[in-house]
VOBA-1610 file (N, C-alpha, C; in pm, whole numbers, padded with zeros to 5 digits, always signed):
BEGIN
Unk+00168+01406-00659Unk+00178+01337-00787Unk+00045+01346-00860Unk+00044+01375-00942Unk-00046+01409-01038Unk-00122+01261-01120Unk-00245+01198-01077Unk-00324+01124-01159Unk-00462+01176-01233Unk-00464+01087-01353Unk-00624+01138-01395Unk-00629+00971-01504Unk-00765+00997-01517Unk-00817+00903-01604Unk-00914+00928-01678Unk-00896+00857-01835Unk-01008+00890-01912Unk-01057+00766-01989Unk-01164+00743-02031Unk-01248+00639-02098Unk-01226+00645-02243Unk-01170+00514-02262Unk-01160+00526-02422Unk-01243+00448-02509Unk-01316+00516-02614Unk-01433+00419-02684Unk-01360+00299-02762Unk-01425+00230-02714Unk-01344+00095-02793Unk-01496+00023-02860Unk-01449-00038-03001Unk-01559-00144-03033Unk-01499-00290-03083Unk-01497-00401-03075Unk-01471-00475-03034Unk-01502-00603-03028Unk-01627-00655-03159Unk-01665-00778-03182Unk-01606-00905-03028Unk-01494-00930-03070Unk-01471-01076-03041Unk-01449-01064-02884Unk-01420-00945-02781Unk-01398-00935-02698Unk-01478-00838-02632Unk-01434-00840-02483Unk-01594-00772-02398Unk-01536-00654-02244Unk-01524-00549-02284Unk-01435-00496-02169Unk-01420-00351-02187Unk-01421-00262-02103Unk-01408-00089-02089Unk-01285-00061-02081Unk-01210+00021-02182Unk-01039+00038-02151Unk-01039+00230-02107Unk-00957+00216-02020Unk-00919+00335-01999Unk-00780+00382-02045Unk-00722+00503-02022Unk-00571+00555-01997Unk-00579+00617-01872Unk-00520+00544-01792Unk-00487+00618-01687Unk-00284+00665-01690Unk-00319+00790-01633Unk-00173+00910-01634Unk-00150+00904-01453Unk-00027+00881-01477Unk+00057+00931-01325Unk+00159+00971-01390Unk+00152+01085-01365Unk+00241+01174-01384Unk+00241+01181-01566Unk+00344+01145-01621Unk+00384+01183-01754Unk+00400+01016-01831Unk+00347+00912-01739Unk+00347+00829-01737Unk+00177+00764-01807Unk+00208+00662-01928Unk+00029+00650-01940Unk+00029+00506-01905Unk-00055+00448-01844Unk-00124+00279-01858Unk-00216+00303-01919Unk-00232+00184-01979Unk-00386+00112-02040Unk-00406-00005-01969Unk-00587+00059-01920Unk-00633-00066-01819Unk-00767-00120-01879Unk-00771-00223-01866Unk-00865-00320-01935Unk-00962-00360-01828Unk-01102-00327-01792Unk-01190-00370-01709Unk-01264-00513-01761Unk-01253-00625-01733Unk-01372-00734-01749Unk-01406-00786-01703Unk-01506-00856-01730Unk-01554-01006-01638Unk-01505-01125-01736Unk-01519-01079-01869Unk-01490-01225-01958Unk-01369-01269-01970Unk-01357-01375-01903Unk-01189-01489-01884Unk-01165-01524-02004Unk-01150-01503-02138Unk-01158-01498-02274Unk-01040-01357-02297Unk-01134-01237-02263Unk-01098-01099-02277Unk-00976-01128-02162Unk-00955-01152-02044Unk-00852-01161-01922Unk-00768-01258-02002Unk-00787-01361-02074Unk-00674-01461-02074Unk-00601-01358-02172Unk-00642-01322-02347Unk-00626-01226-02437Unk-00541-01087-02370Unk-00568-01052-02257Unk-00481-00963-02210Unk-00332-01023-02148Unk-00362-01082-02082Unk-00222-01183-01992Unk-00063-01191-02134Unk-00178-01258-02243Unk-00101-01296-02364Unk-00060-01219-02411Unk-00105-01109-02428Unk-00022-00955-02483Unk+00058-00870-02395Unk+00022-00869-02307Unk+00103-00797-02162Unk+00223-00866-02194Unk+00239-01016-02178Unk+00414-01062-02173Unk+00451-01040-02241Unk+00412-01029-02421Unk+00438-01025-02548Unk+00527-00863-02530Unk+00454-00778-02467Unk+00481-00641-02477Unk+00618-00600-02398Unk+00607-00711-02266Unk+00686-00664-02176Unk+00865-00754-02128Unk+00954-00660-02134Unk+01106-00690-02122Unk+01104-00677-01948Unk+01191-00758-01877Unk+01217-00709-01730Unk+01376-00682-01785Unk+01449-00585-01700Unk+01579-00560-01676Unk+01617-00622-01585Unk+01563-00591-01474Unk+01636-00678-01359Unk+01634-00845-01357Unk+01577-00832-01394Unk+01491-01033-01381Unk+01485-01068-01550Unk+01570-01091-01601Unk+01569-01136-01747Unk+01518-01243-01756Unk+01417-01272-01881Unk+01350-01364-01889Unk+01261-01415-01817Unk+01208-01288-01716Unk+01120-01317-01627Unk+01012-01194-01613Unk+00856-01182-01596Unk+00747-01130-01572Unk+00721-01121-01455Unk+00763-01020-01419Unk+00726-00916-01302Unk+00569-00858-01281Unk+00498-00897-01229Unk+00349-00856-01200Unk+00301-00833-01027Unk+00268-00721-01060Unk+00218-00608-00936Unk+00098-00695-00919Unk-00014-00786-00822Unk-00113-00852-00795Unk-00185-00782-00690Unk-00286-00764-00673Unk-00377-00722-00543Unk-00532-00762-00610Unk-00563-00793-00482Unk-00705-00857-00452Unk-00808-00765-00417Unk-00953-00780-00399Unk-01026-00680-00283Unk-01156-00729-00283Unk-01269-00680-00168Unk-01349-00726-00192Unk-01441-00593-00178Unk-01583-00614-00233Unk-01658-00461-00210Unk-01678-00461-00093Unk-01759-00525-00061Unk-01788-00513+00097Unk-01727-00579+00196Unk-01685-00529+00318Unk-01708-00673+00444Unk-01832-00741+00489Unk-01824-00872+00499Unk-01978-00945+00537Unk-01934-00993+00708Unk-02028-00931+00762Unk-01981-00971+00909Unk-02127-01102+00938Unk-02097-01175+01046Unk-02232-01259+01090Unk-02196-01239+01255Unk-02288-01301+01279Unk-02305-01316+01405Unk-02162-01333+01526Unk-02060-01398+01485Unk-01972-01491+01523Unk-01847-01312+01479Unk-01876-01267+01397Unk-01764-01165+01332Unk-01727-01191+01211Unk-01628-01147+01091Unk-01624-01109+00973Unk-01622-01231+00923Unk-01666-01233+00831Unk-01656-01404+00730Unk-01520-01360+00639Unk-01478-01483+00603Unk-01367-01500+00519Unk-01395-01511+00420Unk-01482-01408+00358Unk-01527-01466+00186Unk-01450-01433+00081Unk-01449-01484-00032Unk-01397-01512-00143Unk-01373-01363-00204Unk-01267-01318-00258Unk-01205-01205-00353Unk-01344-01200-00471Unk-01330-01036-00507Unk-01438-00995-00633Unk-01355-00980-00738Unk-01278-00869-00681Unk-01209-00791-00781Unk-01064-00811-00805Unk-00978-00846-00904Unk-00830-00881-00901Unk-00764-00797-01006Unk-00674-00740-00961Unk-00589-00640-01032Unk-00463-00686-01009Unk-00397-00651-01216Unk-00281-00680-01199Unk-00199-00592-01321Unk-00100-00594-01317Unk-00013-00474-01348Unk+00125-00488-01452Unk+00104-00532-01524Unk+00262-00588-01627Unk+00314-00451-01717Unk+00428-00400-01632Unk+00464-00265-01731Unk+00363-00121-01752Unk+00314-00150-01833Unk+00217-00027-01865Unk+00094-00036-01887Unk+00044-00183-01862Unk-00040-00233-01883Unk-00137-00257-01736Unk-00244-00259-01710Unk-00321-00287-01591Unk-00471-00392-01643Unk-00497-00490-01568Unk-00604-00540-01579Unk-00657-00534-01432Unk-00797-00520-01448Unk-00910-00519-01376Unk-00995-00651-01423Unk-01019-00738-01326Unk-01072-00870-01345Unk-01183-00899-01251Unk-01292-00930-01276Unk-01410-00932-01201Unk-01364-01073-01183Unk-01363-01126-01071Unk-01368-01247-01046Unk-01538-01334-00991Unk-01533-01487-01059Unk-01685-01477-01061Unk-01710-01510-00913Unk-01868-01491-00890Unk-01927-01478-00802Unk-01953-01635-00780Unk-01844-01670-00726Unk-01885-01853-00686Unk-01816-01893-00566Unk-01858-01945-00453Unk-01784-02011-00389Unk-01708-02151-00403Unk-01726-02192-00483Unk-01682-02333-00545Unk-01568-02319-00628Unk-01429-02334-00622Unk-01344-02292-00704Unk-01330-02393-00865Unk-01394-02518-00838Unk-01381-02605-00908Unk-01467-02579-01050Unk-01586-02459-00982Unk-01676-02453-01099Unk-01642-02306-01174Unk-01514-02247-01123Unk-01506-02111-01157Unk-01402-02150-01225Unk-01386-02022-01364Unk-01344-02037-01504Unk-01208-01923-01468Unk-01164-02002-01440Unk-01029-01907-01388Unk-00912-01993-01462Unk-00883-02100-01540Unk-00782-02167-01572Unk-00692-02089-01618Unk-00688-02016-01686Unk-00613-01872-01760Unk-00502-01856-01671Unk-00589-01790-01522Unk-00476-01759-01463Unk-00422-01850-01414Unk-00452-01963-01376Unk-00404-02071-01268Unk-00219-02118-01400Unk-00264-02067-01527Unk-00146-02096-01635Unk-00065-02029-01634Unk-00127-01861-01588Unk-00043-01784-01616Unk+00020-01783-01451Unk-00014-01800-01352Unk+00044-01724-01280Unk+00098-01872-01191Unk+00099-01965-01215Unk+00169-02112-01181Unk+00312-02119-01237Unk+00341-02056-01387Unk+00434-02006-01459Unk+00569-01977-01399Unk+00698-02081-01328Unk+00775-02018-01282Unk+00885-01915-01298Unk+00825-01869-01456Unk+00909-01767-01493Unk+00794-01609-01443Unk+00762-01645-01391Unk+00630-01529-01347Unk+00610-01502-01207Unk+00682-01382-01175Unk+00731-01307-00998Unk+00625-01241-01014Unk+00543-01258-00862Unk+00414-01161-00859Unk+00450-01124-00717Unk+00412-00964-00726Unk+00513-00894-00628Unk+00349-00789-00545Unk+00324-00793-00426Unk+00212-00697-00377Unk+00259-00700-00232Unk+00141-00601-00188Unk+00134-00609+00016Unk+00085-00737+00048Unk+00108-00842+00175Unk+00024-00918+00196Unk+00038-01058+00115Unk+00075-01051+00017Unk+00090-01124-00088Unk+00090-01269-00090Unk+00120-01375+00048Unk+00149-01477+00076Unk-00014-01527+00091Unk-00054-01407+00169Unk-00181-01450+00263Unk-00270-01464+00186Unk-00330-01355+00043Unk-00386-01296-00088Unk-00372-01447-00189Unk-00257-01515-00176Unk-00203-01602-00273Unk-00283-01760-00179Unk-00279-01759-00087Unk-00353-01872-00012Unk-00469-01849-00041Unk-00515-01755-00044Unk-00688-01750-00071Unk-00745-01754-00189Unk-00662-01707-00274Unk-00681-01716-00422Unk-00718-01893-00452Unk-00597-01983-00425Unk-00570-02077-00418Unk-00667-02211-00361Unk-00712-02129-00222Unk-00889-02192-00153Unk-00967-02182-00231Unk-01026-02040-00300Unk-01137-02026-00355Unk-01161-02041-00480Unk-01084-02013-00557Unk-01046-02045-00715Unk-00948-02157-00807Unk-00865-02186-00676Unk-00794-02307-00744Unk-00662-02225-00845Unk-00640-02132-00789Unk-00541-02043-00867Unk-00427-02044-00770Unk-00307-02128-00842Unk-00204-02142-00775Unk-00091-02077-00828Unk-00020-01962-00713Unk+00056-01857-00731Unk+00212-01967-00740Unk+00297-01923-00837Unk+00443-02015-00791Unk+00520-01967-00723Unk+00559-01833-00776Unk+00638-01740-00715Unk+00589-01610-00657Unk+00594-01579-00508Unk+00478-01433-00444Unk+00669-01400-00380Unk+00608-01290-00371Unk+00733-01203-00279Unk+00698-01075-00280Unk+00688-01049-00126Unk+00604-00936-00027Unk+00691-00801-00031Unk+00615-00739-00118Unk+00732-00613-00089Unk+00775-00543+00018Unk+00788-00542+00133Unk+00794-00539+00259Unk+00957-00596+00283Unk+00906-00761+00281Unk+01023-00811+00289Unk+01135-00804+00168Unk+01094-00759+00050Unk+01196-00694-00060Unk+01262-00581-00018Unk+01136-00474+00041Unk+01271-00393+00079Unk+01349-00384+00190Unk+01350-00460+00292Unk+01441-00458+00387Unk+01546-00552+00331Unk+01527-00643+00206Unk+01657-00651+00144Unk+01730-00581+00084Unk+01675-00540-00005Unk+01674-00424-00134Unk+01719-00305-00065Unk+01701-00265+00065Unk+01726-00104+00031Unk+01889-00121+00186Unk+01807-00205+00286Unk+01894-00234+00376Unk+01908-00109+00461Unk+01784-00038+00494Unk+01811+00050+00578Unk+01761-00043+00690Unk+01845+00009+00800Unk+01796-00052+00969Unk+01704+00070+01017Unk+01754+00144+00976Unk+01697+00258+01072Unk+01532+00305+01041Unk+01474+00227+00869Unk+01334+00262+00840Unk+01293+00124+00881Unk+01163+00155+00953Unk+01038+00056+00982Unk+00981-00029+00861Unk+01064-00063+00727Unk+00999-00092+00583Unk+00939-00218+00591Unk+00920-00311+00670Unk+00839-00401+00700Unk+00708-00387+00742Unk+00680-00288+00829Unk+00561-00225+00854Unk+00470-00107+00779Unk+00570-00070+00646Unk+00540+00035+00593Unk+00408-00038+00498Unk+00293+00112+00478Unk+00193+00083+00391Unk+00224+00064+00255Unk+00122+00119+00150Unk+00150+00122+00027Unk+00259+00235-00012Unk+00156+00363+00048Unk+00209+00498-00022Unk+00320+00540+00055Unk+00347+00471+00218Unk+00426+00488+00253Unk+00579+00393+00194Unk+00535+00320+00159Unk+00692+00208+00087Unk+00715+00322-00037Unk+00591+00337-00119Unk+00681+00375-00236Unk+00739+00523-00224Unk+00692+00598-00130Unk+00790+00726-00118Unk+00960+00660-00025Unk+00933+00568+00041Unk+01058+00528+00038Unk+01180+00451-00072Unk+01086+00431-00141Unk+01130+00357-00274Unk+01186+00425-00391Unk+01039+00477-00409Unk+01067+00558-00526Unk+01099+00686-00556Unk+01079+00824-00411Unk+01108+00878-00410Unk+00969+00979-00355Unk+00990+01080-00283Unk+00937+01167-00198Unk+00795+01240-00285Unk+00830+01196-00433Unk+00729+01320-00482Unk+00619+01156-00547Unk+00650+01072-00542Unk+00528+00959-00557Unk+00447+00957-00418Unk+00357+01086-00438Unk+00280+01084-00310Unk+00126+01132-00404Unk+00057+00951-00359Unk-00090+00977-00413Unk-00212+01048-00303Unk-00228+01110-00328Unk-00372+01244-00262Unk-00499+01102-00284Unk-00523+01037-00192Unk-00614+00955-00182Unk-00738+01032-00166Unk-00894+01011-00188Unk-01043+01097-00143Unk-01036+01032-00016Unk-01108+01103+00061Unk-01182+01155+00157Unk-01260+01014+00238Unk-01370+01035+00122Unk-01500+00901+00165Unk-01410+00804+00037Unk-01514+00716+00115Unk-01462+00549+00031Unk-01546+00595-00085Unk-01430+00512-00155Unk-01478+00529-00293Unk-01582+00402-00371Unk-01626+00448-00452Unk-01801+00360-00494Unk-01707+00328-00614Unk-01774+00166-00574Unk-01708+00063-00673Unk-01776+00076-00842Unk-01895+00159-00873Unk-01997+00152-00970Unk-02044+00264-01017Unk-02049+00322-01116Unk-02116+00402-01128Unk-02260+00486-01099Unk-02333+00370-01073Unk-02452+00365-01053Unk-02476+00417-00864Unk-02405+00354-00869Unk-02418+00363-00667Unk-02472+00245-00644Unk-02558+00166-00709Unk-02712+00122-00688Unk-02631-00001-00582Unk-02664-00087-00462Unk-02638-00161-00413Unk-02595-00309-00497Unk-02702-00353-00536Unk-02729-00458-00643Unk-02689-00415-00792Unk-02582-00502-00905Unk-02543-00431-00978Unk-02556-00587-01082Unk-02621-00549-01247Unk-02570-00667-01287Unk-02451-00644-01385Unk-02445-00731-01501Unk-02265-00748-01585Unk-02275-00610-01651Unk-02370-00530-01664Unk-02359-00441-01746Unk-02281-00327-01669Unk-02316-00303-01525Unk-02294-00239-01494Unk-02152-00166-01500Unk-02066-00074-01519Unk-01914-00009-01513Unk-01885-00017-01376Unk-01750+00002-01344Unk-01645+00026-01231Unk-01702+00204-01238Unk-01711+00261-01136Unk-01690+00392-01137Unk-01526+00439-01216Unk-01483+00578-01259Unk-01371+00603-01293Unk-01264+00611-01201Unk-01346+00682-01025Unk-01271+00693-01007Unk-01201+00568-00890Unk-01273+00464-00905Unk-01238+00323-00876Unk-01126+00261-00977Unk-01192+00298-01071Unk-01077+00288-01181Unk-00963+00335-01162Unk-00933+00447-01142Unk-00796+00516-01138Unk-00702+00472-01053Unk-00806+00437-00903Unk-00673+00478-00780Unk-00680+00249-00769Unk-00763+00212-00790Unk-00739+00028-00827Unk-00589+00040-00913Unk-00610+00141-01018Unk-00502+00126-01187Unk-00399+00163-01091Unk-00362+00304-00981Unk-00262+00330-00961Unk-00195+00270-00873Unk-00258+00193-00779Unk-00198+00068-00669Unk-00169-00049-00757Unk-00216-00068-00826Unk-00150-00221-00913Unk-00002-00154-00951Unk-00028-00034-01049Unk+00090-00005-01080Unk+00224+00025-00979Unk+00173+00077-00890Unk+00283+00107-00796Unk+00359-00025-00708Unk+00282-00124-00716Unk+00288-00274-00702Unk+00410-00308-00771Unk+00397-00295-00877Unk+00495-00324-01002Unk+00587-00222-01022Unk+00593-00135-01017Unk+00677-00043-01007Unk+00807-00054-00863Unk+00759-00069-00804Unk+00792-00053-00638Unk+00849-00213-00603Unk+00810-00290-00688Unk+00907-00414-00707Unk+01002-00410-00825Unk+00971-00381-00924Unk+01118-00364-01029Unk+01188-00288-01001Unk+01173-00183-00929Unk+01277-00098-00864Unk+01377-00163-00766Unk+01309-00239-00657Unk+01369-00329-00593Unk+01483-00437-00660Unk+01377-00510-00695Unk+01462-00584-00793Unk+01583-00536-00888Unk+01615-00394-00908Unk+01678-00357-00977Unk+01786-00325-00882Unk+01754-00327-00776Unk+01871-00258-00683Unk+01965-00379-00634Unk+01848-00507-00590Unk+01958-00636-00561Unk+02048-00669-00697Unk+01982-00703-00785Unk+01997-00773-00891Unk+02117-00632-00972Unk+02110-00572-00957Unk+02180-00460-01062Unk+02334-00463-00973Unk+02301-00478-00803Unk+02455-00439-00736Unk+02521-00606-00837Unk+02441-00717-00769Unk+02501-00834-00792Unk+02573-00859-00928Unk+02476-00794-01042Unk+02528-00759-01176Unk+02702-00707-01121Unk+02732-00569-01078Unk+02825-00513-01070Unk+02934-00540-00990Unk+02909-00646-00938Unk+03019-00674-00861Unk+03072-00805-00954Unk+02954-00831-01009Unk+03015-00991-01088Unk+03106-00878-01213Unk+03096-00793-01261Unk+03137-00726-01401Unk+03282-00685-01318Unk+03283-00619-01181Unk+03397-00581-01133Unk+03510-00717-01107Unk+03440-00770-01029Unk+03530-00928-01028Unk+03565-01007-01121Unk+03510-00969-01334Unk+03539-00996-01436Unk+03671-00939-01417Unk+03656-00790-01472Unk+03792-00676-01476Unk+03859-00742-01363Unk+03881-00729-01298Unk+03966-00737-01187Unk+04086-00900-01249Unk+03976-00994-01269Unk+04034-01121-01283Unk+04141-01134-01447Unk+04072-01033-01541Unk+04159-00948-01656Unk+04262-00902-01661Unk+04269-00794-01528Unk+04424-00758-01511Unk+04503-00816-01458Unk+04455-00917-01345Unk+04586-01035-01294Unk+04625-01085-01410Unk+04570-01136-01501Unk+04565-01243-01596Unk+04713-01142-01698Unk+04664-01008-01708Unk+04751-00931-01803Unk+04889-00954-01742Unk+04892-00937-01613Unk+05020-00893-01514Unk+05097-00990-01565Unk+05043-01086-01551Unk+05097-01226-01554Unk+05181-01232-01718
//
């Protein structure tokens, strides 16, 4: 499957953020990099504005994943520290969200999302997702309403016995999902969160691109790889209710 990404000059008075286009395939997103919860709330608000679900009417479908740059190990083994980076995915749209550097959730400026994503018309669909949604919740005070693990979607959704889809990864669900040729060519070495390389980085600093790209293409496939799902429960249930209409039509005629 074919990705690339390119930087688009934006200028921008009232708001603060690097947009890209990222392409999979024949497919474009626009992804919005920030730190300013101003610029993040301003995106949230246009994403729904933009976006229709089919399967889930009247409802916002969002691809969610977390990460952190580094692991911090101590003495004892890995610490449980707080999420950096939060990516999320509505349609064609991708945000990249620096989350701030606080351990105190009470003093971090996250209300935006705690609105948007408390919202019970708002399904947020990733790997892990229960566990991601507890921690969010410890450290930021950002309370998820509705999470559902794509894992356990598709052993509803697809109902094969015979695939392992509970245990399946990312790239491995969505070639089961979506089909054999959504196969992303991941690099080699880990990829550098910065352009710079530099260890220590301050607000000025950029996401590297190609952090950019393959962050943009896992959110998306997040979201993708759940409306598909969703389209498969929700679309049979559609069709059997439309068949059991007809059906209840022609007794009615007989008669």
């Amino acid at each position: 499957m074919e990705i690339s990404v390119e930087k688009i000059n934006v200028k921008d008075a009232n708001y603060f953020y690097d947009a890209y286009n990222v392409h999979v395939e024949d497919h474009r997103i626009l992804t919005i990099v920030t730190y300013c919860e101003v610029t993040a709330g301003k995106w949230i608000k246009d994403s729904k504005k933009a976006y229709n679900s089919k399967p889930l009417p009247n409802t916002v479908i969002v691809g969610l994943s977390v990460e952190r740059r580094l692991d911090d190990y101590s003495r004892y083994g890995l610490r449980d520290t707080p999420y950096q980076l939060l990516h999320l995915c509505i349609g064609s749209h991708c945000l990249i969200y620096h989350l701030p550097d606080r351990y105190d959730y009470r003093d971090a400026p996250v209300k935006f999302l705690n609105s948007f994503l408390s919202d019970p018309k708002v399904v947020v669909v990733g790997m892990e997702i229960k566990e991601k949604a507890s921690k969010l919740k410890r450290d930021f005070g950002v309370k998820i309403k509705n999470v559902v693990d794509l894992n356990e979607l598709a052993l509803k959704g697809m109902n094969r016995d015979e695939l392992d889809l509970g245990r399946y990864d990312l790239d491995k669900l969505a070639k089961a999902v979506l089909g054999k040729h959504v196969d992303v060519v991941r690099p080699e070495k880990k990829i550098e969160w910065f352009a710079t390389g530099k260890w220590c980085h301050y607000y000025s600093d950029e996401l590297s691109q190609e952090k950019v790209l393959f962050t943009t293409v896992d959110a998306y496939l997040y979201f993708w790889i759940g409306s598909e799902l969703f389209d498969m429960i929700h679309g049979n249930d559609s069709s059997a209710a439309g068949s059991s209409k007809k059906n209840k039509k022609k007794k009615n005629k007989k008669k």
